[in-house]
C-alpha positions in Angstrom: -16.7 14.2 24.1 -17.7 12.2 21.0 -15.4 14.4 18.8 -11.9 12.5 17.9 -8.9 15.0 16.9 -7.2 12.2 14.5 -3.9 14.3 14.9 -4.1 12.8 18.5 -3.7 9.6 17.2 -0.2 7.6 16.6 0.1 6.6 13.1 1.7 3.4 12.7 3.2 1.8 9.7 3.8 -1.8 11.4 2.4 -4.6 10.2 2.0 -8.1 12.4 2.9 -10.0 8.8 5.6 -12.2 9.0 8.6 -10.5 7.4 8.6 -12.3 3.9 4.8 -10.9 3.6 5.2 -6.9 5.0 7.5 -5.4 2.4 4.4 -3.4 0.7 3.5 -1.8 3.9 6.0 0.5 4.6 3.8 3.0 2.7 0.7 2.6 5.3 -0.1 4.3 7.5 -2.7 3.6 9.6 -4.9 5.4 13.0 -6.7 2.8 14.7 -9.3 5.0 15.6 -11.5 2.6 17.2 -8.8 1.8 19.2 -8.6 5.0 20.4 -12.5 5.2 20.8 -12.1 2.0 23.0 -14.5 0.3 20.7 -15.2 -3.2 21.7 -17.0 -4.9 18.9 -15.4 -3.1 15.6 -12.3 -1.5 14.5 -12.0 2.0 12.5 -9.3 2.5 11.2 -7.9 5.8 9.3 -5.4 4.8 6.5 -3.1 6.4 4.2 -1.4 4.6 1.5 1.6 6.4 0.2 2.0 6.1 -3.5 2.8 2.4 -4.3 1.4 0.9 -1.1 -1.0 -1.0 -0.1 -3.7 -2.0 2.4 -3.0 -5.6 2.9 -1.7 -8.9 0.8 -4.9 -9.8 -0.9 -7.1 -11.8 2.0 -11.1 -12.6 2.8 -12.7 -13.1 6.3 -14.3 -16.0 7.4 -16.5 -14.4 10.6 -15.5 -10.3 9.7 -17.3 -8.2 7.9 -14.9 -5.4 6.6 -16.0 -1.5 4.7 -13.9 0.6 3.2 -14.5 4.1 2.0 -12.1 6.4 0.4 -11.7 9.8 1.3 -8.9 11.0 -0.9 -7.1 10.3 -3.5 -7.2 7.3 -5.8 -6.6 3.5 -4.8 -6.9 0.5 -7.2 -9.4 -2.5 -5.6 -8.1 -5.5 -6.6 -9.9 -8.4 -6.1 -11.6 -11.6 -7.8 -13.5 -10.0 -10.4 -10.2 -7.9 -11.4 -9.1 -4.3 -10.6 -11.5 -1.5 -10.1 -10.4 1.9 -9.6 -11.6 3.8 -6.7 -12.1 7.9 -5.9 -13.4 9.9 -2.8 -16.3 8.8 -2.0 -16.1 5.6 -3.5 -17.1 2.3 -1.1 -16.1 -1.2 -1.0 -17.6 -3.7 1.0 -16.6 -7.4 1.5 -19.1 -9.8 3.4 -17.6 -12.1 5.9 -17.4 -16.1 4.3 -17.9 -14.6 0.6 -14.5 -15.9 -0.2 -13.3 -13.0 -2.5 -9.7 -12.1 -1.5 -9.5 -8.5 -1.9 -7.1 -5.6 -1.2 -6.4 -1.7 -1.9 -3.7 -0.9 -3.8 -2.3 2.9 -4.6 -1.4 3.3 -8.2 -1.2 7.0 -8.6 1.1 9.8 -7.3 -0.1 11.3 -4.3 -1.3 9.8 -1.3 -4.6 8.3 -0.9 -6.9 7.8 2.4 -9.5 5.7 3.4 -11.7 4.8 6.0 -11.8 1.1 7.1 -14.3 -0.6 9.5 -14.0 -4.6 10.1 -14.4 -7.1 13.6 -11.6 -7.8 15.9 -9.6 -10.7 14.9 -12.9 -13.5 14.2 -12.3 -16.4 12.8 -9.7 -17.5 10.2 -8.3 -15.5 7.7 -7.4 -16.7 4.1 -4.4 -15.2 1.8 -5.2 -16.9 -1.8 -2.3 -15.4 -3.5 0.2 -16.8 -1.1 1.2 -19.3 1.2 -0.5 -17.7 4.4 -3.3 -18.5 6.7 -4.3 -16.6 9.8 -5.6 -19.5 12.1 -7.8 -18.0 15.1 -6.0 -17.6 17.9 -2.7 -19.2 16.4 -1.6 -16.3 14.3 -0.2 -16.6 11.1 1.4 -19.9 9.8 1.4 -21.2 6.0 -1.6 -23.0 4.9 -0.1 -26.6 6.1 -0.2 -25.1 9.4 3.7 -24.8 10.1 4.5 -21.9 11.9 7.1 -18.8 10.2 10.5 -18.5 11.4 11.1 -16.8 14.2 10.9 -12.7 13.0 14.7 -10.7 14.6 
């Protein structure tokens, strides 16, 4: 059956950052519905951002196109024209290569959730604000290319 119960679902609040980078997180949740839907060529995933979280440090995609759409709540975009608020209903989309480093940020006092659809892990992945890189099949390392302490 098509339907997906999204109870069904294991939230997770992990993130694969090194540990220096993940401290915002804590407050996300995320059901990677795709995932779950055994989707091959995209991820879905269903997010909540607790009240002071966000989605991600702010990054852009070199080969991954990525959507967002915000189902409830309020989140704050921030990206490289500024901050734009956004409300249910509200979408954000971010072309792969367009170089503008963006993430979701929850401002206000109750928790806000989204829908995000992107590719699985193509091509490098750039952090402007910090010194990060995702290299393609090396994982994370700082943008000289040495790899992150070992994470305990």
């Amino acid at each position: 059956m098509p339907k997906i119960a999204l109870e069904t679902i294991p939230a997770s609040n992990g993130t694969p950052y090194p540990a220096e980078f993940a401290g915002p997180f804590a407050g996300r949740w995320t059901r990677r519905v795709g995932s779950a839907a055994k989707f091959e060529d995209f991820g879905v995933s269903h997010v909540t951002l607790e009240p002071g979280a966000q989605s991600s440090q702010r990054h852009w995609h070199e080969q991954e196109d990525e959507f967002v759409v915000v189902l409830s709540g309020t989140a704050t975009l921030v990206d490289d024209t500024g901050r734009t608020l956004m409300v249910p209903g509200d979408m954000a989309v971010f072309p792969k290569n367009d170089g503008n480093g963006h993430m979701l940020v929850n401002e206000g006092d109750q928790p806000c959730t989204l829908v995000a659809v992107g590719a699985h892990g193509r091509g490098d992945c750039h952090y402007p604000d910090i010194d990060m890189h995702l290299f393609h099949g090396k994982g994370w390392r700082r943008k000289d290319g040495t790899e992150f302490p070992e994470q305990e």
